[in-house]
C-alpha positions, 0 to 999 in steps of 0.5 A, spaced: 639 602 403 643 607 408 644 614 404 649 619 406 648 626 405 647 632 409 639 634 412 636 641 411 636 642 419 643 640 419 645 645 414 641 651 416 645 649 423 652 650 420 650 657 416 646 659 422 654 658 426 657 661 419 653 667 419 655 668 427 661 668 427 663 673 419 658 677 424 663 677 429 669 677 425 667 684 419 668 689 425 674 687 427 677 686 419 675 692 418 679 695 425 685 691 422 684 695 414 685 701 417 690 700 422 694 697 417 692 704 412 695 709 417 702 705 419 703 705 411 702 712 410 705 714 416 711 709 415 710 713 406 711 719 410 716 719 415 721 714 409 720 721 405 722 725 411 728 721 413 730 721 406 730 728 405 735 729 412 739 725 410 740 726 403 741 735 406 747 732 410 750 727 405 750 733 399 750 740 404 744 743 401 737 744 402 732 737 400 725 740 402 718 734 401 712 738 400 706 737 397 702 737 390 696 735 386 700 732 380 705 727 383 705 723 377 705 729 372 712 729 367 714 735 370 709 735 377 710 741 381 709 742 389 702 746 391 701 750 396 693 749 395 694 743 395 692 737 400 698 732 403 694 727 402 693 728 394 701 727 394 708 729 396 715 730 392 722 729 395 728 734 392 734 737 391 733 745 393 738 748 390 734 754 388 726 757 391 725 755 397 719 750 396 719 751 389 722 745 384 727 749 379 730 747 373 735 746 377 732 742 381 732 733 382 726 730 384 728 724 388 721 721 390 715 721 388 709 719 392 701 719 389 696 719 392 693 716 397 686 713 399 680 718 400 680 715 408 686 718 410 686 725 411 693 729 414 693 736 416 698 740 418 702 745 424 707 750 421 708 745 414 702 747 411 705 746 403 713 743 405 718 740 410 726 742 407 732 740 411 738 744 412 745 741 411 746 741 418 740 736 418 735 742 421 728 743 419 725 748 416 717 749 414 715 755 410 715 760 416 722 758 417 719 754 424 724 748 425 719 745 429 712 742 428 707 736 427 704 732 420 698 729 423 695 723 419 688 720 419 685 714 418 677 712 421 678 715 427 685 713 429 691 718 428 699 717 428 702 724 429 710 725 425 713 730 430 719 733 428 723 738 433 727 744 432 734 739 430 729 736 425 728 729 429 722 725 428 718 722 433 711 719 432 705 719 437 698 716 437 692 720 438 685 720 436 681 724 430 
């Protein structure tokens, strides 16, 4: 009688080679998780300034993104204290700079992000606004500066110039 059927040494052999290779294959997943979460918050983030510009030129008013702790509030607010990764607000200034009044349209929310990514800022440290020219302008009426975001230890830097154009730049953490 001729039984069919896998043998103990041969099925050892085939999770010896699976262990093998999910040992290869965890690290590189992992690389291509983070690397995907910072194009998508870089990509989150860059959106909501191009929109601002544009939306600042097509109406010739201020739009301004900035930062706050309670995006998805009923009526959220921007905060200085703040990090950029806990959320961000695009709108329609009419009113305080930087400050979302009665006024004011809120254009798109955005909430927050995972704990993995972390950005830091130079001259924006709690808004961008765009003039109606297309200009940008930070809080200390600098039109030129970087948002930096970070993911493991890869960063994508969202450089804006002092006509408010974007470039992205790659860097380390």
């Amino acid at each position: 009688m001729n039984e069919r059927g896998f043998t103990l040494v041969e099925l050892l052999v085939v999770l010896a080679v699976g262990a093998i290779l999910l040992a290869i294959a965890i690290p590189s997943y992992a690389f291509l998780v983070n690397s995907s979460r910072l194009a998508a918050v870089t990509n989150d983030l860059v959106t909501a300034l191009h929109l601002a510009r544009s939306e600042a030129i097509k109406r010739g008013i201020r739009v301004t993104v900035c930062k706050t702790s309670n995006a998805m509030a009923e009526t959220p607010v921007c905060d200085a204290t703040a990090s950029w990764q806990q959320g961000w607000l695009v709108f329609v200034d009419g009113g305080t700079k930087g400050v979302i009044d009665s006024g004011d349209t809120l254009l798109r929310v955005q909430d927050s992000l995972s704990a993995v990514v972390t950005i830091t800022t130079s001259n924006f440290s709690s808004f961008v606004s765009y003039l109606p020219s297309g200009k940008s302008q930070g809080p200390n009426e600098l039109a030129n500066g970087a948002l930096r975001v970070c993911v493991a230890s890869t960063r994508r830097d969202i450089i804006i110039n002092n006509t408010g154009r974007i470039r992205l730049d790659t860097n380390t953490c």
